[in-house]
C-alpha positions as CSV (number, residue, x, y, z in Angstrom):
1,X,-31.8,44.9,-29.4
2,X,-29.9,41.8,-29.2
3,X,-28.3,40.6,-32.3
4,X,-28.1,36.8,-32.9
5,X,-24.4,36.4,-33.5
6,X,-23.0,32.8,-34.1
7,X,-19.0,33.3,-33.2
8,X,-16.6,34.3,-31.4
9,X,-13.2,34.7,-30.4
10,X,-13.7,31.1,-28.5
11,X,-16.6,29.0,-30.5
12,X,-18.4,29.1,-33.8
13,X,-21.7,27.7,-34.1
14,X,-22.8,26.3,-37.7
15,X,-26.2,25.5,-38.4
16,X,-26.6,21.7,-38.5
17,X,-29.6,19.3,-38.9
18,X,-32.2,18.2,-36.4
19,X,-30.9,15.5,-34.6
20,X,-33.4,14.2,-31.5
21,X,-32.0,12.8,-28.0
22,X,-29.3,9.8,-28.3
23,X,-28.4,11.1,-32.4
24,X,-26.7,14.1,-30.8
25,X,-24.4,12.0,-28.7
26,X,-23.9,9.7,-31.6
27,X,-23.1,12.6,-34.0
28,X,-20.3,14.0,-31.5
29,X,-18.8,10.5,-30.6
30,X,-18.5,10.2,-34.5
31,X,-16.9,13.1,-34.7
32,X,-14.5,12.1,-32.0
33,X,-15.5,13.7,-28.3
34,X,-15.5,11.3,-25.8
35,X,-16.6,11.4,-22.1
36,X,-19.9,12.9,-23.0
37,X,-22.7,11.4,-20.8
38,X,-24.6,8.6,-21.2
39,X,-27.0,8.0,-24.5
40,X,-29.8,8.2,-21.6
41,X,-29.0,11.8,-20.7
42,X,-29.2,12.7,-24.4
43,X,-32.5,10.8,-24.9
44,X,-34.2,12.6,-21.7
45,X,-32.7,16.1,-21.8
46,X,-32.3,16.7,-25.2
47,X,-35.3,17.8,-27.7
48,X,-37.8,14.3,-28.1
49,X,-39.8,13.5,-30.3
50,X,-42.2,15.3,-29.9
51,X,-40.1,19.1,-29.3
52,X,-40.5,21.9,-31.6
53,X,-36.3,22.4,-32.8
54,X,-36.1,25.8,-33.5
55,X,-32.2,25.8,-34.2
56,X,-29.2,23.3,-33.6
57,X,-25.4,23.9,-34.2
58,X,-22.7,22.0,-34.4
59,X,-19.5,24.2,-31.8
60,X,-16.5,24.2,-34.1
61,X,-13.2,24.6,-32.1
62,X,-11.3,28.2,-33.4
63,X,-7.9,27.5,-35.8
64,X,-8.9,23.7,-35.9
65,X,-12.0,24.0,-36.9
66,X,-12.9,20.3,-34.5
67,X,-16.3,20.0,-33.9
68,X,-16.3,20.9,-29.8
69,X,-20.1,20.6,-29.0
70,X,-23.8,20.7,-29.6
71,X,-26.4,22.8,-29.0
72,X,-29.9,23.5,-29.5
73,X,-33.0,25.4,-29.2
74,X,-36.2,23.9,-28.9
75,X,-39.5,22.6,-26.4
76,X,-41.4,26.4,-27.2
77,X,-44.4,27.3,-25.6
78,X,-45.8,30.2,-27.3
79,X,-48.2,31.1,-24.0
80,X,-45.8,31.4,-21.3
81,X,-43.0,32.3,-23.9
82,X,-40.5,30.1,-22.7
83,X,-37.9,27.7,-24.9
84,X,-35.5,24.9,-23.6
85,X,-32.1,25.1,-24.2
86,X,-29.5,22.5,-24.1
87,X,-25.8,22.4,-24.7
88,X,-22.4,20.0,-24.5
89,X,-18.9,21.7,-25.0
90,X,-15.8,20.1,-24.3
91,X,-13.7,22.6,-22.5
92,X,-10.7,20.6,-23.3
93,X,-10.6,21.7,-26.8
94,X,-12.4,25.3,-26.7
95,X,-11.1,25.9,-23.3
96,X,-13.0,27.6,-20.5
97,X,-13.7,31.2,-22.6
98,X,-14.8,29.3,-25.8
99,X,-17.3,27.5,-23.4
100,X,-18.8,30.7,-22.1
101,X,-18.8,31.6,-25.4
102,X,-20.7,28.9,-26.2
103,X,-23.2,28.8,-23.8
104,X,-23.5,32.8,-24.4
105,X,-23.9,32.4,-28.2
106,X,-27.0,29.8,-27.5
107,X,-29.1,31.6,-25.2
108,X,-28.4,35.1,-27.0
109,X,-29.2,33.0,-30.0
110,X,-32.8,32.1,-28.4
111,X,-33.2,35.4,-27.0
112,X,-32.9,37.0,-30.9
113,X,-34.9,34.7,-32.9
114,X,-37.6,34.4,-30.6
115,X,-39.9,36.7,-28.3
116,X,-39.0,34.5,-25.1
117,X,-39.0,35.1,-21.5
118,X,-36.7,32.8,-20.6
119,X,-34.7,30.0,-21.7
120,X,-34.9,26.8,-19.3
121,X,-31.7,24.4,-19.4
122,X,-32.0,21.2,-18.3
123,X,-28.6,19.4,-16.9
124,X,-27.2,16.6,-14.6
125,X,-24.3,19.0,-13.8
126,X,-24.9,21.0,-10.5
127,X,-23.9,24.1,-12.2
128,X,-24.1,26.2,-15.1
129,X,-20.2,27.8,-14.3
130,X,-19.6,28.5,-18.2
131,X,-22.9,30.1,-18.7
132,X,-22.2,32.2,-14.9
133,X,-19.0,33.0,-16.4
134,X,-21.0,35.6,-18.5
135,X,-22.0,37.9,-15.7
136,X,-25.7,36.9,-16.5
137,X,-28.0,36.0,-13.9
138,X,-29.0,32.6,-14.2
139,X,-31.0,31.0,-11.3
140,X,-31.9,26.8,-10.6
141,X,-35.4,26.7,-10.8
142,X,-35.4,23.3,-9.7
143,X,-33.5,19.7,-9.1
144,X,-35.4,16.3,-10.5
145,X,-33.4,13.9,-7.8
146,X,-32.8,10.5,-9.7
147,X,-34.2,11.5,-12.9
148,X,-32.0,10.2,-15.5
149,X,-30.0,7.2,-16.0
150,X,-26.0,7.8,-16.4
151,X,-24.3,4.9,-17.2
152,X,-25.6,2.6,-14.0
153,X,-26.0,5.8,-11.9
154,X,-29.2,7.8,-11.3
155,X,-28.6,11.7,-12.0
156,X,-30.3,14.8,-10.7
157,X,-31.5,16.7,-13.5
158,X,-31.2,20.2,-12.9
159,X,-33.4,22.9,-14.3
160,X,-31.6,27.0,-14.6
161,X,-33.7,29.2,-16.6
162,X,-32.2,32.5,-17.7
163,X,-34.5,35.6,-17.9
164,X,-34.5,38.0,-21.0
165,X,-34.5,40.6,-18.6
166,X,-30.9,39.7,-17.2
167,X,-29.7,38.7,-20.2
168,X,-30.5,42.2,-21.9
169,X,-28.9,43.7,-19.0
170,X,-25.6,41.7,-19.1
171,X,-25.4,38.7,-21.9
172,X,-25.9,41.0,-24.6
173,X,-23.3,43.2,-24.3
174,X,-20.8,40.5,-23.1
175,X,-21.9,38.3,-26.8
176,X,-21.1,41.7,-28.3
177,X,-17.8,42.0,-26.9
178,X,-16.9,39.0,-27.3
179,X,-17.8,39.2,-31.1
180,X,-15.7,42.1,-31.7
181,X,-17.8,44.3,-32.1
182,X,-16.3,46.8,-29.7
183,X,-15.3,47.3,-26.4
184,X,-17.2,47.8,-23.3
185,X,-18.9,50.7,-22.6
């Protein structure tokens, strides 16, 4: 069974409101990240209009309690039981752990709440290092070359999906861990 914990030694997620595409990025620049992409990424990798949101947290920096990040759940099809993820930590203030964490917390999050197969997320970065950091398996199910605007620059969007399977096998216990409950077996 996996449990859907929302902190950890390096992140806590708190529940926030739905906020669509660019008013994610606006939310964290008001809260004072900065060199977060482009408004563009947000509006075409993030949920739209028309996405189911099936949760969306604010990351909130341990000790200081700085918001750190965004994520959310959302784009479900019931069908093929998949869900879109999509995340933005800044590892300068929760540090490379409290970024695992992070990513970690969402897809165990997704995996909890909902009967999924696998969790899609959709990224202009080439990798997923802070979710690999988790010992999960998490593949690149495809590359979109010049697919969204960056500032003046056209990005590859890049698609990983992570599999329940895997992540029962690994993610699980490593969320656990990390959430004190317990060591390692």
């Amino acid at each position: 069974m996996i449990f859907p914990h929302l902190d950890t030694v390096g992140v806590r997620l708190a529940a926030t409101g739905t906020r669509r595409g660019g008013a994610v990025r606006d939310e964290l620049v008001g809260h004072g990240l900065d060199g977060l992409p482009g408004r563009d990424v947000f509006a075409a990798l993030w949920p739209g209009r028309y996405d189911q949101v099936g949760a969306q947290f604010l990351l909130h920096a341990p000790g200081t309690g700085r918001v750190a990040g965004y994520a959310s759940v959302h784009g479900f099809n019931s069908q093929a039981r998949h869900g879109c993820g999509s995340l933005v930590a800044d590892e300068r203030e929760l540090g490379p752990d409290g970024a695992t964490d992070a990513y970690a917390l969402t897809v165990n999050y997704a995996f909890s709440m909902w009967n999924l197969r696998k969790l899609y997320l959709w990224t202009p970065d080439e990798d997923l290092a802070a979710l690999r950091r988790t010992g999960a398996e998490v593949r690149l199910e495809g590359s979109l070359p010049e697919y969204v605007l960056d500032g003046a620059e056209l990005r590859t969007a890049h698609v990983f999906a992570v599999y329940r399977e895997a992540w029962e096998r690994t993610g699980a216990e490593f969320v656990r861990v990390r959430a004190g409950e317990g060591l390692p077996a």
